[in-house]
TIFIVEX-142662 format. One record per atom (N, C-alpha, C): x, z, y; residue in three letters. Coordinates in steps of 0.05 Angstrom, whole numbers, plus 5000, padded with zeros to 4 digits. Each point is the difference from the previous one (the first is absolute). Example, Ala and Ser with C-alpha at 12.3 -4.5 7.8 and 13.67 -1.06 7.14 Angstrom:
2
526451564886ALA498250005024ALA501850005024ALA499349865021SER501650015024SER498550145022SER
This chain:
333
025630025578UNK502549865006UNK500849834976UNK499749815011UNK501449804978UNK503549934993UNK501050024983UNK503249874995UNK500649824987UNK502549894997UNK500749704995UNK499850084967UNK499349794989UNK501450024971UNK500850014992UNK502050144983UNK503150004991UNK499849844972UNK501749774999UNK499649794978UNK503950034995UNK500549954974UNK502949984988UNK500149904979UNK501649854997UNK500249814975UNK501250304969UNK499849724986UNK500750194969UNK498050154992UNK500850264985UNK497350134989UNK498550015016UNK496749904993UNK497350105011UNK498350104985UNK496550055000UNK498750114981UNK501149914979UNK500749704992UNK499349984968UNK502450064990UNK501350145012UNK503450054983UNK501649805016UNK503449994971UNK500849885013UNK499749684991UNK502049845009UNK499349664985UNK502749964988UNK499849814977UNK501549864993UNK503049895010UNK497849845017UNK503449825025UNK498850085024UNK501050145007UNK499750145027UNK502549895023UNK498649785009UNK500849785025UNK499450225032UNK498050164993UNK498950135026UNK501750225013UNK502150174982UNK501750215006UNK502349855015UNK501150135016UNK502849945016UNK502150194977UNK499750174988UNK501950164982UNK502349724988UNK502150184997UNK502349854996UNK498949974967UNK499949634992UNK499549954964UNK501249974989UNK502850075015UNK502650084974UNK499650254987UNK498150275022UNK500250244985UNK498450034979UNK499650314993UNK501150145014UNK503150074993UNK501350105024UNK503850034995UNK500150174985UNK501949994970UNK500050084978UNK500850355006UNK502450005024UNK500950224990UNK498150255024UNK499049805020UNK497350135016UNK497750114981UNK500049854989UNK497450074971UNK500250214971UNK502350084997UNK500750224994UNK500550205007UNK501049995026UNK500250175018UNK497050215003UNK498449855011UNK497650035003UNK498450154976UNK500349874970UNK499650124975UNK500450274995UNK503350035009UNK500650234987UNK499450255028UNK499049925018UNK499950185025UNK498350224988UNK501050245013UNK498550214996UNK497350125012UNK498449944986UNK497250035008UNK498350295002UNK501650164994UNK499350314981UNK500850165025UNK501549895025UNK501050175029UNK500049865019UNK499250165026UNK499949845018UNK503149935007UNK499449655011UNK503250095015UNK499850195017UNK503149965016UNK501150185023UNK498549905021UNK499350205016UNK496850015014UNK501849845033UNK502750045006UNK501049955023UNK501649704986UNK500049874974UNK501049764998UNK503549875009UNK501450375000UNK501949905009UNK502449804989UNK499350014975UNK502449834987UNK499249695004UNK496849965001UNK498149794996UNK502149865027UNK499150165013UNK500549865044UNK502849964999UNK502450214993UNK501949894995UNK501549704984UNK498350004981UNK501949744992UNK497749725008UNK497850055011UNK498749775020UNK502150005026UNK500350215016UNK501749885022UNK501950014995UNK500850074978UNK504449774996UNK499149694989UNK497249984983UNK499049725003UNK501049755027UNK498650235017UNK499049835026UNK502050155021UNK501550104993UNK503250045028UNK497750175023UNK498450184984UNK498550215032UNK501250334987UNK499150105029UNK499250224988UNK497850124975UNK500450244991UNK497750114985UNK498350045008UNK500050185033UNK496749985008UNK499049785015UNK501749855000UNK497549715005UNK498849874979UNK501050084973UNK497849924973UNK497350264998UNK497549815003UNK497550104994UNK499149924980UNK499050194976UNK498349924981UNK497150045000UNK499249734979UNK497449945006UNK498049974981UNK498349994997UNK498649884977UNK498649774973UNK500649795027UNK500149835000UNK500749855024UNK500849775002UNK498949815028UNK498150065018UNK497049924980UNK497850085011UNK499350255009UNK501050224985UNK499650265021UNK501750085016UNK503349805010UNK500550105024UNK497649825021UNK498749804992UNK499749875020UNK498050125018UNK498250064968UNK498150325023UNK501050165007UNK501950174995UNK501350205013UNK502049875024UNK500149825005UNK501349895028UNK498349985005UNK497649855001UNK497849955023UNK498850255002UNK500050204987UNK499350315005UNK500850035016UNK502350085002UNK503050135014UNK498449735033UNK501549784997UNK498149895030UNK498050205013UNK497149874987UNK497550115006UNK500150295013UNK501650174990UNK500650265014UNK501450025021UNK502449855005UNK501049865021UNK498249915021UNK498749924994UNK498349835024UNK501549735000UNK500149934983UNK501049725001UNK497749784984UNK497749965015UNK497549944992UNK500549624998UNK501649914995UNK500149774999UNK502449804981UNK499549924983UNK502149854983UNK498849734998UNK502849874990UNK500849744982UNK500649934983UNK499649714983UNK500150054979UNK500249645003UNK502149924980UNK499849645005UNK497249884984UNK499949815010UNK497449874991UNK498949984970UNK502349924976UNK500050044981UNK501350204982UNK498650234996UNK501550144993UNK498750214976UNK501750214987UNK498750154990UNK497750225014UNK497850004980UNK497850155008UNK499850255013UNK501350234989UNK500450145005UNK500250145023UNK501949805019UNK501450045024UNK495650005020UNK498849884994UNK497149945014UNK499550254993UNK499450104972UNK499050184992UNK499850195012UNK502750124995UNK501150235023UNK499050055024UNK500249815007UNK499249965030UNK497750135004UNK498349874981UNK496550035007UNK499550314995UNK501850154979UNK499350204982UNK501050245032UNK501749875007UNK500650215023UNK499649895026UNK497349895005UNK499549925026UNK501449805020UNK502149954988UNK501149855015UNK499949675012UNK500149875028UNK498449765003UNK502749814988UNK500149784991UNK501449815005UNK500749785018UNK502250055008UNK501549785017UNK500949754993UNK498949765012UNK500349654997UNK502250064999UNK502750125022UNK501549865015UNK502050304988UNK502549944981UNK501950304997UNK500950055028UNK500549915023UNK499950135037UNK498050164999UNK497550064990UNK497850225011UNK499650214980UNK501649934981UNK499450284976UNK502450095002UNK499650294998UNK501550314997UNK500849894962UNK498649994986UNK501949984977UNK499049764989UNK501949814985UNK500849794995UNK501050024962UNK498549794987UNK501550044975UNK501149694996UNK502750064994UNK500649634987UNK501850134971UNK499649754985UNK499949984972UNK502549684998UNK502450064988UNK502449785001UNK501250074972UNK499549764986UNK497249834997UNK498550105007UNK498049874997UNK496150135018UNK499949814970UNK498050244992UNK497649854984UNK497049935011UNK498949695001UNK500649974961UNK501849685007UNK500249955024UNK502049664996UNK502350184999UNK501450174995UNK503350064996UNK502249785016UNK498750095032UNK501649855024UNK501050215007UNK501649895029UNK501050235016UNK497950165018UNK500750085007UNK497650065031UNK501249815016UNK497750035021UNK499749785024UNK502050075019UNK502049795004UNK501750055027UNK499250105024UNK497949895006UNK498150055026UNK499250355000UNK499750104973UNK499250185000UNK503350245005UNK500849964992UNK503250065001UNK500150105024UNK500549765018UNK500050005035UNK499150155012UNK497750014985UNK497950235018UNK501050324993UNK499949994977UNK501750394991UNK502950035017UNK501149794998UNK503050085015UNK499650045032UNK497149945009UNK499750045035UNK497450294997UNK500750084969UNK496850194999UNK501550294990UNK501350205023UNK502750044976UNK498650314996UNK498150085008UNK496750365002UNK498949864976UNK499949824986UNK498049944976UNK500550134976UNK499250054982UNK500250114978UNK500249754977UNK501749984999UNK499849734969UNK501950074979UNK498249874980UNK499750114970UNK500649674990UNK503150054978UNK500149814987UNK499549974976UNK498949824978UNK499450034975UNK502049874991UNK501950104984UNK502149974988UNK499349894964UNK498049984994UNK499150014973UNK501149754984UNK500349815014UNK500449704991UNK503349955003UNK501150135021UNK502350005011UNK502749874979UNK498950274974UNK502549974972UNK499249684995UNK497749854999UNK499149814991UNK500349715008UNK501450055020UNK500449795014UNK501949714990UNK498649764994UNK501949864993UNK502649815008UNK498749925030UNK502049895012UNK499050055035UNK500749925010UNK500650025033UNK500850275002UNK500150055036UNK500250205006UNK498750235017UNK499350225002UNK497950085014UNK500149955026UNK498649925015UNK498950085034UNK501650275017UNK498750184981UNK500750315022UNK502850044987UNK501949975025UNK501650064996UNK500550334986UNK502250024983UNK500650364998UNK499950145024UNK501349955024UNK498950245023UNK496949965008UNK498549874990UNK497750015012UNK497850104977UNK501749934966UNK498750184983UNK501150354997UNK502250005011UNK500750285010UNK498050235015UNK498849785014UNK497750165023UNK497050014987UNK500149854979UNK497150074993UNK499550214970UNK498650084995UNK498650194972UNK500149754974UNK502550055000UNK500149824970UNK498950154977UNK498449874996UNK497650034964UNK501049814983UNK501150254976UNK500649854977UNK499450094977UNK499249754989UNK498150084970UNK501449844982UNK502050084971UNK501249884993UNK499049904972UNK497150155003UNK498849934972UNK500749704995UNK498849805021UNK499349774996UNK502549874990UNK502050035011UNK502549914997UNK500950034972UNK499150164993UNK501050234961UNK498149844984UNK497649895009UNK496949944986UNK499550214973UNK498850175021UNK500150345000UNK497749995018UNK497349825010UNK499450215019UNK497550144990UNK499850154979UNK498350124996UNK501050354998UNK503550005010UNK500550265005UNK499549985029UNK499250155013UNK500450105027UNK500550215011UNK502849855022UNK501950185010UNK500449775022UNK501050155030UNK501649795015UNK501250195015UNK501450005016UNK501450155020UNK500649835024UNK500150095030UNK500649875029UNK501950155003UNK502049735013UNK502450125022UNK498549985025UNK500650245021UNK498950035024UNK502049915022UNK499549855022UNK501749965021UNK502050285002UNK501749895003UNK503250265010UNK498050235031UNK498949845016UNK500050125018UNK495850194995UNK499749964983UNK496850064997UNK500450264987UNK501850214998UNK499550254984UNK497950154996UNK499250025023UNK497550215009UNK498249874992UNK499849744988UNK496949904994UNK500549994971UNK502749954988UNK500049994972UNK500050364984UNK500450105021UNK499450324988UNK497350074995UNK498449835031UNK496750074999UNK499249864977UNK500749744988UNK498649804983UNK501150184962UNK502450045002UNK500550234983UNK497850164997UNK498750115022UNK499150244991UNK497749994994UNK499149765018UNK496949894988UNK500049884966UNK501450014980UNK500249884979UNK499150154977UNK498149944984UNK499950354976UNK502750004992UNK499250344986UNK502250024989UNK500649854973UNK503049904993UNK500449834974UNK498349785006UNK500749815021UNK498049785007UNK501149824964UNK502249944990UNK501449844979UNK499850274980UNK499349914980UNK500250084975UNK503249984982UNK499950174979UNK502349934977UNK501349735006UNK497149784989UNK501549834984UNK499349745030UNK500450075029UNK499949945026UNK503150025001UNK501750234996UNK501250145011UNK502549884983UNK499149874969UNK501749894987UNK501649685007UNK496850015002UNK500149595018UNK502150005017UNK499650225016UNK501549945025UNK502550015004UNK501250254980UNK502550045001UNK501549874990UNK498249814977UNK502449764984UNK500249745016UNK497850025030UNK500649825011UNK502449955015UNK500550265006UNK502150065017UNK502650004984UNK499849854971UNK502349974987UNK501149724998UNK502749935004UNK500849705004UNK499249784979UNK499850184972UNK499449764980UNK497649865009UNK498150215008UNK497549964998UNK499049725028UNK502250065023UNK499349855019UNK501149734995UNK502150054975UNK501749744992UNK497849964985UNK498549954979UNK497249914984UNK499149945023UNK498650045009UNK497849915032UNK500549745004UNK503449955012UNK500949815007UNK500749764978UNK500750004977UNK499849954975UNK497649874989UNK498350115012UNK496749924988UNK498949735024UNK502050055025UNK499149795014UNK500149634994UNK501950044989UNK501049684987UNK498049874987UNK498950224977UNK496949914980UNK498550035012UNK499050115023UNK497049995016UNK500849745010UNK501749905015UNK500849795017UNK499349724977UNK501050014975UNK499449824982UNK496749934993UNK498650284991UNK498050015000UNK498249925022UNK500650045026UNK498249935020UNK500249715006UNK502649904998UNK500549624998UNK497349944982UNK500650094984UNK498149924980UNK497849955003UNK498450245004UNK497450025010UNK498649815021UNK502450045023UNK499349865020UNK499949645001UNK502149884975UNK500149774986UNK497449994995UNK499350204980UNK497749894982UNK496949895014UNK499950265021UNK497650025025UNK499849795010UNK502849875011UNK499549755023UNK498749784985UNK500849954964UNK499449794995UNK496349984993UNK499850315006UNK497950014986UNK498249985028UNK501249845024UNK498350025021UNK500650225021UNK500950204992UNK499150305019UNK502449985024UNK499250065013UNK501950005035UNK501650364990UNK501650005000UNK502650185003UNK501250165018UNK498550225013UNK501650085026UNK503450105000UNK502749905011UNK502150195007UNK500050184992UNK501650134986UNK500050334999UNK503950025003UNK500050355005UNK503149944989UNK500250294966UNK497349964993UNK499450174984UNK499349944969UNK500350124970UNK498249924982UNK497449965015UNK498250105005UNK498049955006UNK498849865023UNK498549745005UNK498649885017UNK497449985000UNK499249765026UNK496349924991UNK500649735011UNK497949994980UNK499149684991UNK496749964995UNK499849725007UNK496849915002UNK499649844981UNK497549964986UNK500149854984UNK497749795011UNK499849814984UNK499549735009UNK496750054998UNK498650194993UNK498249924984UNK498750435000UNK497950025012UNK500150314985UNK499250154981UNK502750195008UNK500650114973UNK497750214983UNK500249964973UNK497250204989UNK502050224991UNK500750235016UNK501450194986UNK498850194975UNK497550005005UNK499750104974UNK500349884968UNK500249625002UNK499949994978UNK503150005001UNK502050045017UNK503050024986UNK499750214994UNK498950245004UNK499650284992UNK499950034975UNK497749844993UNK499349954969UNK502049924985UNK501049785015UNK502749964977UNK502750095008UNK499050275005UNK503250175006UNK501050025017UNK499449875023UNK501649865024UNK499950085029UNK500550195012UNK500050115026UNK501449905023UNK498249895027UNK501749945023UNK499450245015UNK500549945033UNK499650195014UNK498749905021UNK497249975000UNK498049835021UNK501850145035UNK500149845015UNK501850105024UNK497650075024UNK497649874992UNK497950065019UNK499150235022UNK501250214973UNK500250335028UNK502150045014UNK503249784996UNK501349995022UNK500149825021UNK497649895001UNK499149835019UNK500149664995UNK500549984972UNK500349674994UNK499049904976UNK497650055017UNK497349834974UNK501149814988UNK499749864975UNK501049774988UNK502150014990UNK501750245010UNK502349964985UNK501350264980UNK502150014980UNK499350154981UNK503550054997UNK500250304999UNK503050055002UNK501050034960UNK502549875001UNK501050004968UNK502350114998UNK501250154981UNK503050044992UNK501749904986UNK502850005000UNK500449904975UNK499750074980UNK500449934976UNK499050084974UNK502249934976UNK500250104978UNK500649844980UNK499449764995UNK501149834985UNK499549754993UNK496849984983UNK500450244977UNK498350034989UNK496249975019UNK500550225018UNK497750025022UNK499449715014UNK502549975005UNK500049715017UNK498449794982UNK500049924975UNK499049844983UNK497150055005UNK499250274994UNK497150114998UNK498649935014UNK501150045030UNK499350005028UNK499449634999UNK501149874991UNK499949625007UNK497749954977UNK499850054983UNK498749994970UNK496950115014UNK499850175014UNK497650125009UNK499349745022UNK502050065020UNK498649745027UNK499849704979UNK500849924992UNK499749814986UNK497149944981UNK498850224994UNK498449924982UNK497850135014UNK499650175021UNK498450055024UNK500149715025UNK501549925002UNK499849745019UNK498149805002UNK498449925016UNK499649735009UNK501049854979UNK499949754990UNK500849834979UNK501749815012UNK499049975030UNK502349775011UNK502250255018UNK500150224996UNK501350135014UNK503050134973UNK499849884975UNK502450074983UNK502649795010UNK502750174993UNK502249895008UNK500349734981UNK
């Protein structure tokens, strides 16, 4: 049996890089008082094995109850442990939008499951708002179809959500009400090398968020998981988030200035992070060499084109200083 490849920007074999254009992590972090937090967490005991204080101040976060907060491991391991939880179900068929994170295929394959063209013929459904890696909305069309699909199982990825720079989402709140909101706040903190996330479960899904509970090891989040989380659920911390948005928004003008002149087509986003094509193809290994990391988009289905973040100014220089002296000679601004 063969499976998809799981490809992710940021650290790979060779470590990490320099200017790392390839991560979606928030490049204001990491959040000062998140990062202490985390420091001083106690590593020497397990946490509390039932996470009750954890679940409590996530759902005064998010106005739910306590047992509709599920903790997780990460993102990526609820996403296997939802397509688990499916597959046992008999719910042998999902969706997943066209460009999207890997994972969601993965799953699939790892637990047998076929994929569905069309979110009308799959039992479970994942959308991502933003969706990486263009940081759009989801598809209206696709919308339409869940609000007439109301037996489906859908899973929202909430990960980009804090990150958002301007418009407004698609799924309405009663219709993100009804789905398995996944939230990973690493990215948001640019923190994601702690992992921790927790899901709110639909109001009316108990009996499946008890089963998905139970399928979980025990202490899925660690100490310094357990630290992340709880300072997320603190106001300063959500006030920094929002705070940090103004300088991504500056920084991404920027970038996206610099790209067009330099030739490269620019996709929409409403996110720091987009994709863009360049005029000419790109040799990622020699920006490698000189420090310089994109995020080839090719395993989310768009050969040619290469997802970037914002960056510091500093990175931003690196990043033009590299295409510039890698370019075509009639291809300089």
């Amino acid at each position: 049996m063969t499976f998809p490849q799981r490809e992710h920007g940021s650290t790979d074999a060779q470590g990490p890089v320099r200017w790392d254009f390839s991560s979606n992590a928030n490049a204001c972090g990491p959040c000062p008082q998140v990062a202490r937090a985390v420091q001083q967490a106690d590593a020497c005991h397990y946490p509390d094995p039932s996470y009750a204080q954890l679940r409590q101040a996530l759902a005064h976060l998010h106005g739910v109850a306590s047992d509709r907060i599920l903790l997780a491991g990460s993102a990526s391991e609820w996403i296997q442990r939802l397509t688990g939880w499916a597959a046992l179900h008999r719910r042998q068929s999902v969706w997943w939008p066209r460009h999207a994170y890997g994972d969601y295929a993965h799953a699939a394959a790892a637990w047998g499951l076929e994929r569905s063209h069309h979110p009308s013929q799959a039992a479970l459904l994942w959308l991502c708002e933003p969706g990486s890696p263009l940081g759009q909305n989801e598809d209206l069309a696709s919308l339409a179809t869940l609000m007439q699909h109301p037996h489906a199982l859908v899973a929202l990825d909430c990960a980009y959500q804090p990150l958002r720079l301007d418009g407004s989402p698609a799924l309405s709140p009663s219709l993100q009400s009804n789905c398995w909101q996944i939230w990973s706040p690493n990215k948001a903190l640019g923190m994601t090398g702690v992992r921790a996330a927790y899901v709110i479960a639909p109001e009316l899904a108990r009996t499946a968020a008890m089963e998905l509970d139970a399928m979980a090891a025990s202490w899925p989040v660690g100490s310094h998981g357990v630290a992340l989380l709880m300072q997320w659920s603190q106001p300063e911390v959500q006030d920094w988030v929002r705070r940090s948005l103004k300088t991504l928004w500056a920084w991404k003008t920027a970038l996206v200035h610099d790209l067009i002149a330099r030739g490269w087509q620019c996709q929409p986003s409403h996110t720091p992070y987009f994709c863009a094509r360049p005029p000419y193809p790109l040799q990622a290994e020699a920006l490698r060499a000189r420090g310089v990391k994109l995020r080839d988009a090719t395993s989310f289905g768009l050969p040619g084109w290469w997802r970037l973040s914002a960056q510091p100014d500093d990175a931003r220089l690196a990043l033009t200083e590299a295409l510039d002296a890698l370019a075509p000679t009639e291809s300089h601004p």
